[in-house]
C-alpha positions in Angstrom: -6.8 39.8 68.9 -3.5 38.2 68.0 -1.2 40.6 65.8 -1.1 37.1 62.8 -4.5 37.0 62.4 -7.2 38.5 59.9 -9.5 41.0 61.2 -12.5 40.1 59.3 -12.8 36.3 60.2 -13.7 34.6 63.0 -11.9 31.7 62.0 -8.7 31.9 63.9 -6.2 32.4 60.6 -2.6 32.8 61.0 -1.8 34.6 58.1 2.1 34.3 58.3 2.6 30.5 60.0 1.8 27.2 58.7 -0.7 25.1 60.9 -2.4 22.5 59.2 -6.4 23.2 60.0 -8.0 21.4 63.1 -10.9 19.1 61.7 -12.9 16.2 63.0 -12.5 13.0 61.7 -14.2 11.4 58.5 -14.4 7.2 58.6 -14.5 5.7 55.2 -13.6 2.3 55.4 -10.2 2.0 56.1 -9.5 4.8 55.3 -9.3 8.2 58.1 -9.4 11.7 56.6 -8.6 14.5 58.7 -7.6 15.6 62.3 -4.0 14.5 62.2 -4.1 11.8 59.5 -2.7 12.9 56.5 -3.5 14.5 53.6 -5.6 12.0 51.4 -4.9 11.5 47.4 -7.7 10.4 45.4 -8.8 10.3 42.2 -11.9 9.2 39.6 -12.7 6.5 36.9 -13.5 7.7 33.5 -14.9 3.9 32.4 -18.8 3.2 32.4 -19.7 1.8 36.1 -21.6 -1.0 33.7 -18.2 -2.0 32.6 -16.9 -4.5 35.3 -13.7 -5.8 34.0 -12.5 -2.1 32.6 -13.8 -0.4 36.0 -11.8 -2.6 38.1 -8.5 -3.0 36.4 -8.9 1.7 36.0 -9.1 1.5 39.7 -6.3 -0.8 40.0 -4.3 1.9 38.1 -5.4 4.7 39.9 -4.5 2.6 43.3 -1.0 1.3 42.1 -0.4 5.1 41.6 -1.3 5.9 45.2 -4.5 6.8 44.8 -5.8 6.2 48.3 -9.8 6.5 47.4 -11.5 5.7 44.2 -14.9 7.3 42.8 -16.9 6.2 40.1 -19.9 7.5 38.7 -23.8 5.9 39.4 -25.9 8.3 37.0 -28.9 5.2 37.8 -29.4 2.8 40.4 -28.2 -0.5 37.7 -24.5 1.4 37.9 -25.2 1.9 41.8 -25.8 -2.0 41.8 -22.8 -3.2 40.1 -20.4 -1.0 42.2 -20.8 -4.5 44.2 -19.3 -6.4 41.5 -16.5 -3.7 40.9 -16.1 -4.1 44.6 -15.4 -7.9 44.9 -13.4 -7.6 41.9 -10.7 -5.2 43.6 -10.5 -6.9 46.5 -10.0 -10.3 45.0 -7.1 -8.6 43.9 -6.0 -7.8 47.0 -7.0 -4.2 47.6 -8.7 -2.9 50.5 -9.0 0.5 49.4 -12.6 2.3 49.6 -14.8 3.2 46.5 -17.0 6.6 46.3 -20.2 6.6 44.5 -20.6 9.9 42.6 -24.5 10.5 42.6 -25.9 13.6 40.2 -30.0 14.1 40.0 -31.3 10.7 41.8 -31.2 10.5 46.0 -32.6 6.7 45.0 -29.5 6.2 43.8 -27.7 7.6 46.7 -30.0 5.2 49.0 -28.9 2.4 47.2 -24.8 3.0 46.2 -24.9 4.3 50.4 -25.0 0.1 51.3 -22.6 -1.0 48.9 -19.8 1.9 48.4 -17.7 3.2 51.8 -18.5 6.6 51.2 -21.8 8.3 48.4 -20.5 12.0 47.0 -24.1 13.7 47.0 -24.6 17.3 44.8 -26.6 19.6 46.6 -27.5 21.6 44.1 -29.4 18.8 42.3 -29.9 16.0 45.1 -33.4 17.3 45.4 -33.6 20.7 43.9 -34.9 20.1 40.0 -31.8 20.4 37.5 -31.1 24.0 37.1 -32.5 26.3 33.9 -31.2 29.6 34.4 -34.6 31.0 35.4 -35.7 33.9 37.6 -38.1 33.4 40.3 -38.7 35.2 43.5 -39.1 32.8 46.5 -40.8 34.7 49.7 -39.7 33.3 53.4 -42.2 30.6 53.8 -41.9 29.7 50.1 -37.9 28.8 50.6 -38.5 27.0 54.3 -41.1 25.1 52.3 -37.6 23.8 49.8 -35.4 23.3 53.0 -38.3 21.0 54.3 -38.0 18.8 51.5 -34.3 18.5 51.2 -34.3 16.9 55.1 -37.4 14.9 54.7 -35.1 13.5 51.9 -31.8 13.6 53.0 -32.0 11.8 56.7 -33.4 8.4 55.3 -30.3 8.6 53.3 -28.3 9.7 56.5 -29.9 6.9 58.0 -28.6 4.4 55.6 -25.6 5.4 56.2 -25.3 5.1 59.6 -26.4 1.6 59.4 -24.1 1.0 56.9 -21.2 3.0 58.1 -21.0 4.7 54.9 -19.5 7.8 54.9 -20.7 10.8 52.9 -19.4 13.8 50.5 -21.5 16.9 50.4 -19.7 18.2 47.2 -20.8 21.4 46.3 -20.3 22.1 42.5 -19.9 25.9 41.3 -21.3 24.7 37.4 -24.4 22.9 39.6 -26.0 25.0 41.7 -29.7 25.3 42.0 -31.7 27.9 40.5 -33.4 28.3 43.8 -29.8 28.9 45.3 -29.0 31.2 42.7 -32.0 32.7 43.1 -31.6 34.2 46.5 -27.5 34.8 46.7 -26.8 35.5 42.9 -23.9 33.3 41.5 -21.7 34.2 44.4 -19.1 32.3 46.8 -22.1 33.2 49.6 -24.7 31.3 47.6 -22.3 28.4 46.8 -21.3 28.3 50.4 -24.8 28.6 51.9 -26.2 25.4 49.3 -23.0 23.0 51.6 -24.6 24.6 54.9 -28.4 23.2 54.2 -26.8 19.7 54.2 -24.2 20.2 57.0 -26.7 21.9 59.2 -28.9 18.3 58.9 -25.9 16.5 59.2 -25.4 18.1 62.5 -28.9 18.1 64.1 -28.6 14.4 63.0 -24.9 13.7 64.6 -24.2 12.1 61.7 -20.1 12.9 61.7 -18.2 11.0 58.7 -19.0 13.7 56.5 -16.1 15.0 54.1 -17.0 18.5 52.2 -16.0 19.8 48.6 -16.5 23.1 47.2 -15.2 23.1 43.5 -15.2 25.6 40.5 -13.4 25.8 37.2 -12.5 29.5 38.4 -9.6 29.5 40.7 -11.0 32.5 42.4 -14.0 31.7 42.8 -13.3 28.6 44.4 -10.9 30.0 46.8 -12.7 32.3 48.4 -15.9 30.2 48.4 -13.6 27.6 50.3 -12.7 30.2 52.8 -15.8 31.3 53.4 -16.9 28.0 54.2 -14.4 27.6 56.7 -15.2 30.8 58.5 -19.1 29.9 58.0 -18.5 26.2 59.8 -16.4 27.6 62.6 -18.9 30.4 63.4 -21.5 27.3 63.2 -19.2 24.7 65.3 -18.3 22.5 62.9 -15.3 21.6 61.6 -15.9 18.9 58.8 -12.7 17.6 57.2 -12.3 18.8 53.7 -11.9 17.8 49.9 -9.8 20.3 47.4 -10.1 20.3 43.5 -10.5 23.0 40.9 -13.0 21.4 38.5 -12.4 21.8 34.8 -8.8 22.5 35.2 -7.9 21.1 31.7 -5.2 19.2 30.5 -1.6 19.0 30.5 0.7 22.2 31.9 -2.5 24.7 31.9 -4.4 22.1 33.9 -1.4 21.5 36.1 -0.4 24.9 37.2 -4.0 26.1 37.5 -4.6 23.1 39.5 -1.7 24.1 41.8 -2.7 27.7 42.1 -6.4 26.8 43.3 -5.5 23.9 45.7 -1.9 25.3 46.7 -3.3 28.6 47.4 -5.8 26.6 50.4 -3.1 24.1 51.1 -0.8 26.8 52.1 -3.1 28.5 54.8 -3.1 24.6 56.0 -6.8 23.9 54.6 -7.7 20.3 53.0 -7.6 17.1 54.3 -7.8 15.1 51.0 -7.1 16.6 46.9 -7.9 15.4 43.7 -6.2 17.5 41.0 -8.7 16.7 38.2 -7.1 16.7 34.8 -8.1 15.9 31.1 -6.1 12.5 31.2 -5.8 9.3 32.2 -7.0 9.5 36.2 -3.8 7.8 37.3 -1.6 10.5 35.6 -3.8 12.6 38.6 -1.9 11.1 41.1 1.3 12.0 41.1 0.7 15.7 40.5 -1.6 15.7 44.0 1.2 13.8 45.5 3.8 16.3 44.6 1.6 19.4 45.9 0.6 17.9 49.0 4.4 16.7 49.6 5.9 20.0 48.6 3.6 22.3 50.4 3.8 19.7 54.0 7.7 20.9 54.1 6.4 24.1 55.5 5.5 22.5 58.5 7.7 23.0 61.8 9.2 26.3 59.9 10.7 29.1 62.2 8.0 31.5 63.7 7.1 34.5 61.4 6.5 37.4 63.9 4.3 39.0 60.8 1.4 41.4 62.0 -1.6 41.5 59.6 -3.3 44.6 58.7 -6.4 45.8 60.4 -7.7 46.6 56.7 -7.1 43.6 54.8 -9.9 41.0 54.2 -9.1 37.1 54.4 -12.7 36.4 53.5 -13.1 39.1 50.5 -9.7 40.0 49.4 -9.5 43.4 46.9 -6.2 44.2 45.3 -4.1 46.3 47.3 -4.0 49.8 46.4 -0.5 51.2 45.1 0.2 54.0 42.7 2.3 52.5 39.6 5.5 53.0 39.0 5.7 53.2 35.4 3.0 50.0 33.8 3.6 48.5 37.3 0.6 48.3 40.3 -2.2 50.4 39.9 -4.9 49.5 37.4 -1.9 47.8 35.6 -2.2 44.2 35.3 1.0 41.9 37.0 3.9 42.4 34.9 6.3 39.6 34.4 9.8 39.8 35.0 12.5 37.5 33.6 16.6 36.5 33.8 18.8 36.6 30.6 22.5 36.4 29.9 23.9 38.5 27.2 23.6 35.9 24.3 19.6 35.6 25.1 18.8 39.5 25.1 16.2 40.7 22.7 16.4 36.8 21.4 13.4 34.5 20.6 14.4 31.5 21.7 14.1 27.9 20.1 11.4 26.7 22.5 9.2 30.0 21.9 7.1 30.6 19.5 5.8 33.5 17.5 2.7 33.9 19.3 4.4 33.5 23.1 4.2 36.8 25.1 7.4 37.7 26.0 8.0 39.5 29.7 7.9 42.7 30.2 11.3 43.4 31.6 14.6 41.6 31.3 16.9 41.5 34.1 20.7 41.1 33.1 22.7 41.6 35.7 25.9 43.8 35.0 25.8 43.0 31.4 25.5 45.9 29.0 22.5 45.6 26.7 23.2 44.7 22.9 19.7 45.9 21.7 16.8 48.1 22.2 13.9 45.7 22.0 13.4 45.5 25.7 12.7 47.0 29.2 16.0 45.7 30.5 16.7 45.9 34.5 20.3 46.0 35.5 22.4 46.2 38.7 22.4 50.3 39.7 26.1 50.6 39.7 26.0 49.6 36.0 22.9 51.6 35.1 24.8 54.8 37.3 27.9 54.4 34.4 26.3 53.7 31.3 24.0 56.7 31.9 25.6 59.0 34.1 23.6 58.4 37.0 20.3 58.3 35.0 21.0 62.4 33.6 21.3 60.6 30.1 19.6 58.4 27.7 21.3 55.2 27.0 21.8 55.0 23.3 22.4 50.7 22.5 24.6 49.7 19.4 24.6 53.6 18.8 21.1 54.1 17.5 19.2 57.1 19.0 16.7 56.2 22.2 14.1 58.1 22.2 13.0 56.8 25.9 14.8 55.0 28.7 15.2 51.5 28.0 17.2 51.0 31.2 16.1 50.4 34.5 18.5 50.4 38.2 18.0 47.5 40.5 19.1 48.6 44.1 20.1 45.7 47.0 18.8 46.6 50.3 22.6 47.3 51.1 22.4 49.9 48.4 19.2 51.8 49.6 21.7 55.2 50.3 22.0 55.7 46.4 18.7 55.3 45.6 18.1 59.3 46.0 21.3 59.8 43.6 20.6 58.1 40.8 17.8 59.4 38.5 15.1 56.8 36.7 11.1 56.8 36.1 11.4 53.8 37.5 13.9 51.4 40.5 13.6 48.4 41.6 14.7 47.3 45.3 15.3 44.2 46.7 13.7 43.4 50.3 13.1 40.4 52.2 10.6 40.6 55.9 13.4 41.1 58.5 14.6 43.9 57.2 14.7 47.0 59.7 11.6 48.7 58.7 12.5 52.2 59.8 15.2 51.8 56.6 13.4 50.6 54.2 10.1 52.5 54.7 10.6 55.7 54.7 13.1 54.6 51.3 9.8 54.1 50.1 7.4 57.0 51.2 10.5 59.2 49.7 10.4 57.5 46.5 7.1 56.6 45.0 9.0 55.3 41.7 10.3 52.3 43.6 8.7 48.5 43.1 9.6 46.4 45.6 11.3 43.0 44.6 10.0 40.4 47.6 12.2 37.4 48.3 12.1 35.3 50.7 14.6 32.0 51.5 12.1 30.9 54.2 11.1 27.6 54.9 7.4 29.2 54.5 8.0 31.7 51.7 4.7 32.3 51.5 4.1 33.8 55.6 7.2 35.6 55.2 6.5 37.4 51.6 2.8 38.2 53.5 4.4 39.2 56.3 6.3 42.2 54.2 3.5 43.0 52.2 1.7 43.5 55.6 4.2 45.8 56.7 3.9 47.7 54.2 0.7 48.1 54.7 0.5 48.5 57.8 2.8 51.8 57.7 0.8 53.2 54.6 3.2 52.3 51.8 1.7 52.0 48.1 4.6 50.7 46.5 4.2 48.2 43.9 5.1 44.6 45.1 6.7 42.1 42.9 7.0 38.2 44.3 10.4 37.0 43.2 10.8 33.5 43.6 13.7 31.1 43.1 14.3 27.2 42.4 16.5 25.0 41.4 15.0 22.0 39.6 15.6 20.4 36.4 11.6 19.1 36.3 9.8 21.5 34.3 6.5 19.9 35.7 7.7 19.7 39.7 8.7 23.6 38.8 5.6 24.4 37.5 3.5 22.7 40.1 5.4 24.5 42.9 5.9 28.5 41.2 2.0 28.0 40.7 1.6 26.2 44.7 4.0 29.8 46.0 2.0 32.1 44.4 -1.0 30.9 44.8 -2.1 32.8 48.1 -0.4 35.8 47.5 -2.7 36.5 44.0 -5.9 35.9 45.6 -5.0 37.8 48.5 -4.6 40.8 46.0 -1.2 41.7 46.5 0.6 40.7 43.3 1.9 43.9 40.6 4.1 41.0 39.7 5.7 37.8 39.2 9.4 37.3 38.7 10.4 33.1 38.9 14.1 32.2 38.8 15.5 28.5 38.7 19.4 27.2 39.0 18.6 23.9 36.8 18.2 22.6 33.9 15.0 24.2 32.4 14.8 26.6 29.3 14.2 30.2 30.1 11.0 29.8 27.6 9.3 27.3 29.7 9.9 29.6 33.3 8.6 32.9 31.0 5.5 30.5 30.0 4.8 29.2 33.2 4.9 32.8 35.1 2.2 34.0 32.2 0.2 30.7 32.9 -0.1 31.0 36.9 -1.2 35.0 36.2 -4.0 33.6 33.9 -4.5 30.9 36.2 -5.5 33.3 38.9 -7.4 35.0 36.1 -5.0 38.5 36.5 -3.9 38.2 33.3 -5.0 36.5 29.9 -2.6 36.1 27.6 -3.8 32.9 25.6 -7.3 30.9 24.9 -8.0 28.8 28.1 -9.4 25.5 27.8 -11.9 24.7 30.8 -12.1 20.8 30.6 -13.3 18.6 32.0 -11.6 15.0 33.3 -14.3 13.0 32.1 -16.4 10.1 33.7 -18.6 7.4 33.1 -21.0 10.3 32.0 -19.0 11.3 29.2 -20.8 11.2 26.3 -18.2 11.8 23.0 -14.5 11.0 23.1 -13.7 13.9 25.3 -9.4 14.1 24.6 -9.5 13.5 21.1 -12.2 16.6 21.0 -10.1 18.7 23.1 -6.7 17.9 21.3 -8.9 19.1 18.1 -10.6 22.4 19.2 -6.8 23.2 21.3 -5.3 22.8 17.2 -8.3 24.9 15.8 -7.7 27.9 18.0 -4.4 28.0 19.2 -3.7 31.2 17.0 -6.4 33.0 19.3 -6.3 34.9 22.4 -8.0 35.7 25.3 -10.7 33.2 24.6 -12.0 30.9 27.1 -13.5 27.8 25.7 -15.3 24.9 28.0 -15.4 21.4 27.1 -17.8 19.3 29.2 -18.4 15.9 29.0 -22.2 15.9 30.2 -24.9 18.6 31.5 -24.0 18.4 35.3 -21.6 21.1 35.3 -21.7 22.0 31.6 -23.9 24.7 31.3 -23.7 26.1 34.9 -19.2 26.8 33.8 -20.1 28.4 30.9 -20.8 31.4 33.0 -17.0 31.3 33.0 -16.7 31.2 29.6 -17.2 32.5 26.3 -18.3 29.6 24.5 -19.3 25.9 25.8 -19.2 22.5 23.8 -21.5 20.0 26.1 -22.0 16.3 25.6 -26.3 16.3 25.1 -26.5 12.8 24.8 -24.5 9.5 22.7 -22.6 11.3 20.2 -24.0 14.3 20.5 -23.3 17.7 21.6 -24.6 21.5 22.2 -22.9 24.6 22.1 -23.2 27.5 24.4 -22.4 31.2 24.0 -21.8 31.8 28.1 -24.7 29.8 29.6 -27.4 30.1 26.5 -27.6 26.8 24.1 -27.2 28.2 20.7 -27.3 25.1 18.7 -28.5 21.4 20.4 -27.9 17.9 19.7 -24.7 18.5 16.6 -23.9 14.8 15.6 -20.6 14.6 17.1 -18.2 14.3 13.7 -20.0 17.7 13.2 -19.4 19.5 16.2 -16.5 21.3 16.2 -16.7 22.6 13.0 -20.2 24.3 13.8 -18.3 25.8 17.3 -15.8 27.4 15.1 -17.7 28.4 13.1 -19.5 29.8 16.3 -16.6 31.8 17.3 -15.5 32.9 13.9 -19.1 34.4 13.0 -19.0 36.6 15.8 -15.2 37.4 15.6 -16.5 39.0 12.2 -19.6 40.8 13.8 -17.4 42.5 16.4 -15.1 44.0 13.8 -17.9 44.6 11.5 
């Protein structure tokens, strides 16, 4: 087997060099998604698909912004019917770019958008399959065939359609939709959401129907990851190799819904998966596009980068990552959740400054170079030469602006060049700086003498994410359990292009379980508040580390039924004081109740101007006029805030 790939796929998966994944080729229109075409941006319309005039000039937006495919909802065959007229509309304008009918609950509706629209986006967990209800049944062999049966006598006169109408297809595969009979039989796992895409691929195939395009979505970064990756594996072992479609689902609004958005589709982007991305955010569906844009742009520099020579470790699991056993120093690795590091000058330590808030967690260490602390009200790091003066080679206490210290405040940060004086200098805990390259004989056995050390990864690759792997891997490989924290520096002056790509860099390297912690630098112009709050959001992004209520949103469409951003802005006010909360806000039932697994409490459009709440995936109260709503889900929360303290 080659040394760079994972043991435990057969999909062949450099782990340490950036090759963009080989994939058939999807026709819609114009338009050519994967093989060697590149990397597709699209987005959806929020408008009714009854509405014309406001349908055509939203995807006129959305296509001035570089959208490069636009999807609209048909909830009933009328909408399917006038995707014609939004059609002739656009083009009259002069744009030949190809529409996507979004089809929930209906496959008459599929049958019919399939000769108008270039491409139909089909659910398979409700094309045929009745909408889920959360029930338990028991389906025996012959009783499950029976379900398969009807899903292809079904599904090829709509693949038949197609072909006569060159219409391509999406099999798109939501986590918050899958089937009760699905759920059934694999549980609410990335094997069950995996296995309801393969039903309809496996047709697909038998029926050489080829311009198929495939999504697997979830609000749950995690979740969708790994159910991506298993898909690949899955295809490969099945000979196919469908071009693919990336989003997280839900992802929110503003920064949250930006860096989770990065973390999910940058983590896949990075191991060269997805041929086309729609980063789906609370907002106007333009303001989409240049976020996608940036990701996809920023993550295809990798390409052409100098060979890693990294050699993966027999142990670790592509497919079903764990986190990677370490023993902590100090509250770092271990059972310890990531730890964030940050950069001060003297002037900033112990400070709160302007742009942070009471409430914002502050990082858990502070590095400050060769400066000498002026308080006690952090875990400060500090070059080892300092820390050897100030406290006699770690024999005494360091006692700031004379006040008695009645524990180590203080903490050495070694170079590699350094690595002889580690042994000489006492501390409960060091910190050392490596980078893959360096002579392993050194540094390892540096590390097996000194269990107290936490690595500091850096990495000035062109593909920082193979080369901070490839060290980890070493590691591994030679049987180190040092903690590992991913340093990572910038220089930007965009908060949001820093944001997107910290969140893009670490997005493999959390859900391939190797992150104790998180330290992000920048040389520009961005306040050291906005770089602490962005390493917090990409940990609770990658759902390692809550540290604030999460808001699971989502973008809206012509299914939306209440005015979805003004309800988010209020419920965001109402609870911004709480923590560790998560709180979805779903426009309709298609993906409502099934994400409230995900989340503590659920507020679901029911019908016009009108909404139920869920606690996780049981209605609590239905049909709240919507002027009423949010009251009644804080009062929700608030209720049983009271019980648990009762």
């Amino acid at each position: 087997m080659h040394p760079t790939l994972s043991t435990h796929s057969t999909t062949k998966m450099d782990l340490f060099n950036y090759h963009r994944r080989e994939t058939t080729v999807a026709h819609v229109g114009k338009l050519d998604m994967g093989g060697e075409n590149p990397i597709r941006i699209q987005s959806m319309t929020t408008t009714s698909t009854d509405d014309t005039e406001r349908s055509v000039a939203q995807s006129e937006r959305i296509i001035k912004a570089g959208g490069e495919l636009v999807r609209l909802t048909t909830q009933g065959i009328r909408e399917a019917e006038n995707l014609k007229e939004i059609q002739a509309g656009i083009r009259r304008d002069g744009f030949s770019t190809p529409l996507c009918a979004d089809v929930h609950f209906n496959p008459n509706v599929a049958d019919v958008a399939a000769r108008i629209a270039e491409k139909v986006r089909v659910n398979p967990g409700n094309y045929v399959d009745p909408a889920r209800r959360f029930v338990k049944r028991e389906y025996t062999d012959e009783e499950y065939e029976q379900e398969l049966k009807k899903i292809e006598e079904r599904f090829v006169p709509f693949l038949n359609i197609c072909k006569t109408h060159h219409t391509a297809i999406r099999i798109g595969v939501n986590h918050g939709s899958l089937s009760d009979r699905i759920r059934n039989r694999y549980g609410d796992t990335p094997e069950g959401i995996v296995e309801s895409c393969m039903e309809f691929l496996r047709i697909c195939k038998r029926e050489h129907f080829d311009d198929v395009v495939i999504s697997i979505k979830a609000s749950n970064t995690v979740v969708m990851v790994r159910s991506v990756r298993l898909l690949v594996d899955t295809m490969a072992k099945e000979g196919m190799s469908y071009p693919l479609h990336l989003g997280v689902t839900e992802a929110g609004e503003g920064e949250d819904g930006r860096i989770k958005s990065a973390v999910g589709i940058g983590a896949l982007l990075a191991d060269g998966i997805g041929d086309t991305i729609r980063v789906s955010l609370s907002e106007e569906p333009e303001a989409e596009i240049p976020v996608a844009r940036h990701l996809v742009d920023y993550i295809g520099r990798k390409a052409g980068h100098i060979l890693i020579p990294g050699e993966a470790c027999p142990t670790f699991d592509w497919l079903h990552p764990s986190r990677r056993a370490t023993k902590s120093a100090g509250n770092i690795g271990g059972n310890h959740v990531p730890i964030v590091i940050t950069s001060r000058t003297n002037a900033h330590q112990g400070s709160t400054t302007p742009e942070t808030s009471a409430n914002t967690t502050k990082a858990d260490y502070v590095y400050i170079g060769s400066e000498v602390p002026t308080d006690s009200l952090r875990n400060y790091i500090i070059d080892y030469n300092v820390y050897a003066e100030l406290t006699h080679n770690g024999t005494r206490p360091y006692k700031p602006q004379g006040e008695e210290a009645d524990k180590t405040t203080l903490y050495p940060i070694f170079p590699v060049t350094a690595m002889p004086f580690i042994g000489m200098i006492q501390a409960p805990v060091k910190f050392l700086v490596l980078q893959f390259g360096t002579p392993s004989d050194e540094y390892l056995a540096c590390l097996k003498a000194h269990p107290e050390i936490v690595v500091v990864c850096t990495s000035h690759h062109q593909n920082r994410l193979g080369d901070q792997r490839a060290l980890v891997h070493e590691m591994m490989n030679a049987g180190v359990t040092n903690p590992v924290v991913f340093a990572q520096m910038y220089r930007l002056n965009d908060k949001d292009e820093f944001q997107l790509e910290a969140a893009a860099d670490m997005g493999a390297l959390m859900m391939d379980g190797l992150t104790d912690g998180l330290w992000l630098m920048n040389d520009g112009n961005i306040s050291e508040a906005d770089i602490d709050d962005t390493a917090f959001g990409i940990l609770q992004a990658a759902r390692l580390r809550t540290t604030k209520t999460e808001y699971i949103s989502c973008p809206g469409c012509g299914r939306t039924l209440y005015d979805l951003r003004d309800t988010i802005a209020k419920i965001r006010k109402a609870t911004s004081d709480m923590k560790g909360l998560k709180i979805g806000i779903m426009g309709c039932i298609v993906n409502g109740p099934g994400e409230m697994a995900d989340a503590d409490y659920g507020y679901v459009g029911a019908g016009p101007k009108r909404v139920s709440l869920y606690r996780r995936q049981t209605c609590v109260e239905k049909n709240i006029p919507e002027d009423e709503a949010v009251e009644h889900l804080l009062a929700l929360i608030r209720k049983e805030q009271e019980e648990a303290k009762g």
